[in-house]
N, C-alpha and C positions, 0 to 999 in steps of 0.2 A: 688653356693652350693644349692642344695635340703634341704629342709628341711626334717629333722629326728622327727620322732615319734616315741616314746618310746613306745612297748608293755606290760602290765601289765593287769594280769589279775584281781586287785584292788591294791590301796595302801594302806588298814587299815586292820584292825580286824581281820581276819584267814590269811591275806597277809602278816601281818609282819613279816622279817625275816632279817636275814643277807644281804641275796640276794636280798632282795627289796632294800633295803640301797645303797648297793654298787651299783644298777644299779641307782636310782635316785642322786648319789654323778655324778655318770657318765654323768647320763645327765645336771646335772648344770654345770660340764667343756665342754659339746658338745656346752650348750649356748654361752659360747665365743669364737666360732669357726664361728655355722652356728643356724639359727634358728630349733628351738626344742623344743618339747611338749610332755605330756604322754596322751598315749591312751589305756583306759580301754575296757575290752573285756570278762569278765567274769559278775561283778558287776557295775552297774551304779551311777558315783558318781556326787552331781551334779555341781561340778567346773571342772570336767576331758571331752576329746572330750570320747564318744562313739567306739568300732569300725564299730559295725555297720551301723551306722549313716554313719560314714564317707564314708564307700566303696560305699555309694550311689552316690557319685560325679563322674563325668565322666571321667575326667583326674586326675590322679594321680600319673603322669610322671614325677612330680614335689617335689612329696616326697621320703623318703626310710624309709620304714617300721623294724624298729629294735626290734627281737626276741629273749626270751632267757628263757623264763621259761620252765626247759627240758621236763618237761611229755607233755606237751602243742604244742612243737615246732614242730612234722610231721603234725597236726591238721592244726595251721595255716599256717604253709606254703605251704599247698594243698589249704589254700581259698583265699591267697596273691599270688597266682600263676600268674595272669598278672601284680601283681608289682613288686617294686623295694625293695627287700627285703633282711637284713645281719642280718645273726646268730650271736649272742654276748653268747657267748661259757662260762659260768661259770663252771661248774662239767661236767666234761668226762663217756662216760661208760652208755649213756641211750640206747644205740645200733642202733636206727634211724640212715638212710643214708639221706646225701641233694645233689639236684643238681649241677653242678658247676656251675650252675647260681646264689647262693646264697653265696656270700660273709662270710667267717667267720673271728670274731676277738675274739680272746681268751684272759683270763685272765692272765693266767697264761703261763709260757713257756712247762710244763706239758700236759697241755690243748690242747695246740697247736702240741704237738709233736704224742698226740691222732689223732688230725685231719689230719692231716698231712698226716697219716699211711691212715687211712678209705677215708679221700678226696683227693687226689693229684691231683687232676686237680680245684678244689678251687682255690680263694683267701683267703690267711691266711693273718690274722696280729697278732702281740702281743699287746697288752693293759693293765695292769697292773692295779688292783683295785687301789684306794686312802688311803693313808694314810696321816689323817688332820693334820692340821698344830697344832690341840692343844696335839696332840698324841707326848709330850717330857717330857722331866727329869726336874720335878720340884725343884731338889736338895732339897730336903727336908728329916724328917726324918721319919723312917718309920718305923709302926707297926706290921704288918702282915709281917709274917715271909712266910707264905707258903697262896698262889693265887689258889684258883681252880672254875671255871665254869661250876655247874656242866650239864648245855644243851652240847649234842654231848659226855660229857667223857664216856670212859671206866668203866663196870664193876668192872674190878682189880683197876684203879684209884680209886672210891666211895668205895668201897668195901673191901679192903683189904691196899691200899697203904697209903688213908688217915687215917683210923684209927689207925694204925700203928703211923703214923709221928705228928698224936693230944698228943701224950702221950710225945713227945719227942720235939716240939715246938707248936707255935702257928700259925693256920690253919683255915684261913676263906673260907668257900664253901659258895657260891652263890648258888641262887637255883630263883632268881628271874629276871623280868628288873631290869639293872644296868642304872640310868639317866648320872651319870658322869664317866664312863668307865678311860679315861685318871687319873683322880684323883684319883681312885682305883687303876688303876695299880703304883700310883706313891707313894701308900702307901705300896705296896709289893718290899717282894728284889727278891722271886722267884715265877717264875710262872709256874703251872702244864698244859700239854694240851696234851690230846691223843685220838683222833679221829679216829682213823683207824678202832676202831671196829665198831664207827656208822655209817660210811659209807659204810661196810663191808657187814653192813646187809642189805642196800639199795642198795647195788650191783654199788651204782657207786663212782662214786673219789671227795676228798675235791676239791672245784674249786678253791680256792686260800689260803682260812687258815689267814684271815685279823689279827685275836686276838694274835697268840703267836709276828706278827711282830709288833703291834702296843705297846704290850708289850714291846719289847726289846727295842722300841723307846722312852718309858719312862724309861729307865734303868731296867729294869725286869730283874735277868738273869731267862732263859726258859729251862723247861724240858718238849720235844715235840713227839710227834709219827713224822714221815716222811711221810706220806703220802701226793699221790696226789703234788696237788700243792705248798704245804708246802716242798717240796723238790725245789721249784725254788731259795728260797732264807736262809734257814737254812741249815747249815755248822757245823753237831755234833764238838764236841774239838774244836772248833774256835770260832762259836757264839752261840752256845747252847749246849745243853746235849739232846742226845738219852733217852726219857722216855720208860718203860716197857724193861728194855735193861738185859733178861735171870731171874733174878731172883729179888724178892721185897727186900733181903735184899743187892742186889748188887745197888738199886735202891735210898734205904734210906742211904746206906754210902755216896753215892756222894749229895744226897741235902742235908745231915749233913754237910756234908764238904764245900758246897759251902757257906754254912749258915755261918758257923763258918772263913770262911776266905772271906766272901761276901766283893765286891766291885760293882759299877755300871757299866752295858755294855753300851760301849759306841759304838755304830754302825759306820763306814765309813760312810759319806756323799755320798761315792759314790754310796752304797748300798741303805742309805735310801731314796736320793735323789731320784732315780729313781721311786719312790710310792709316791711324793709328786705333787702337783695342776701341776708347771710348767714345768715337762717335758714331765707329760699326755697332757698338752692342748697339749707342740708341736706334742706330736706323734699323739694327733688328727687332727690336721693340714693336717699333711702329709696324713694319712689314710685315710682321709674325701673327699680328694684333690683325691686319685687317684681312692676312690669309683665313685666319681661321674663322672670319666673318663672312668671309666669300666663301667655304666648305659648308659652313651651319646652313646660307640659303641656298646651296648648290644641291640640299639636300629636297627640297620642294620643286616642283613639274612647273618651268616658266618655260619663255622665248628667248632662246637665245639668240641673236644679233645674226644675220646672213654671213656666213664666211665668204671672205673675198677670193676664192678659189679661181682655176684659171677658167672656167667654163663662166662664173659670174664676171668676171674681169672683161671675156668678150662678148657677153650681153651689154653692160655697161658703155663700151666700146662702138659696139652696130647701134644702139639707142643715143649715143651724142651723135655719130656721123647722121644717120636721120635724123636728129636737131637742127644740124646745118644745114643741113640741104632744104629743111625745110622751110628753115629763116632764109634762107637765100632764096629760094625762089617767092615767098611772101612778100621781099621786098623790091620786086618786078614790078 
């Protein structure tokens, strides 16, 4: 197995995000797989390898350089161009094309159904963010009637929906870091999340949506936007409620009424199993196993597959319209 080097362009202070998180959870289940490190590239810190530094070394045949921060990702993968390099696909929708030399593994099956369309001649895989093992149902009892966070919500959520629902229960919005996230959500019965318009304005797609599942994994019930990758594992009428769904007083009757007839969601194992440690390592296993299979022959002079670029796109294109026209007058 190559060793994996995590790309980050810092892990602290204007870094911190969701998506730092989720990729450094990633890279402590790659450690039980194959050896793995993070490599800083923006900020120099001084326990992290450099990337500069690094690409000074002459062979590099031996690692696989892993990308994912999206406005950054054409940047480097034009300067990792004689390595061994796999896009780790968080949010969809930055418009960049990649070689099908470069491996991608997505987060989400969203994600994946984007690259898909724009790379077909890729490596795809699925990868599923983590969701931790402290992320359950404390069975305990609970204060907070109504959950909101408010980084990422909506307008109409801050604006019109919570004020509304302060006057008729009890409604705590965050507005800060949360240290114990699990223990808050296991103090709420419902939890509010609608994202669609913040990433609406950023013009691209939630890449996985960690907060309404780890919610529901503490018993939350959730009322969600759909967007994005949050459509891989949210099931409106089955394991959650459609937020923003036509009207805010059609909005407030169903979270009165969940309130008022509230019970704990209790997720299938099958569903949440799939986000938990053990069956990311195995699918890292497999996917680690066949990257560095695809590197060994990437290292020999073959053909690779026509990229479906947009100049092949309108060959493709002027070659069916002369099809028809040609079958149609044939059949004169």
């Amino acid at each position: 197995m190559r060793k994996l080097y995590f790309l980050l362009p810092g892990t602290d202070g204007k870094f911190a995000c969701g998506g730092l998180w989720a990729q450094l959870k990633t890279l402590e289940l790659a450690k039980q797989v194959c050896s793995a490190d993070v490599v800083t590239y923006r900020q120099r810190e001084p326990d992290k390898l450099f990337l500069d530094d690094l690409l000074q070394k002459t062979n590099l045949d031996d690692q696989i350089f892993v990308i994912s921060w999206g406005f950054d990702v054409p940047k480097l993968s034009a300067k990792l161009k004689s390595c061994n390099v796999v896009y780790h696909a968080h949010t969809a929708g930055y418009g960049f094309s990649l070689p099908a030399s470069i491996p991608i593994i997505t987060v989400s099956r969203n994600t994946m159904g984007y690259w898909g369309q724009k790379s077909p001649n890729s490596l795809i895989y699925y990868l599923p963010n983590q969701i931790s093992d402290e992320f359950h149902n404390y069975h305990q009892e609970r204060d907070i009637d109504v959950l909101v966070l408010a980084r990422k919500s909506s307008e109409y959520l801050i604006e019109q929906l919570v004020p509304e629902l302060q006057q008729r229960c009890n409604v705590f919005v965050v507005n800060s870091y949360i240290d114990d996230l699990p223990g808050l959500f296991n103090r709420a019965k419902v939890y509010l999340y609608d994202s669609a318009e913040y990433w609406a304005q950023r013009g691209v797609s939630e890449g996985f949506g960690l907060q309404p599942l780890e919610a529901m994994a503490c018993g939350c019930q959730v009322f969600s936007s759909i967007n994005g990758g949050l459509s891989d594992y949210l099931d409106p009428g089955f394991n959650c409620y459609k937020i923003a769904a036509y009207s805010q007083e059609f909005d407030i009757q169903r979270i009165l009424k969940v309130l008022d007839n509230w019970q704990t969601v209790i997720l299938p194992e099958v569903l949440l199993g799939e986000y938990r440690a053990p069956s990311i390592i195995s699918k890292l296993q497999l996917i680690l196993g066949e990257l560095n299979l695809f590197f060994d022959s990437n290292t020999n002079k073959i053909h690779p597959i026509r990229e479906l670029t947009k100049i092949r796109l309108a060959q493709l294109k002027f070659k069916s319209t002369v099809s028809k026209i040609t079958r149609k007058y044939s059949l004169k």
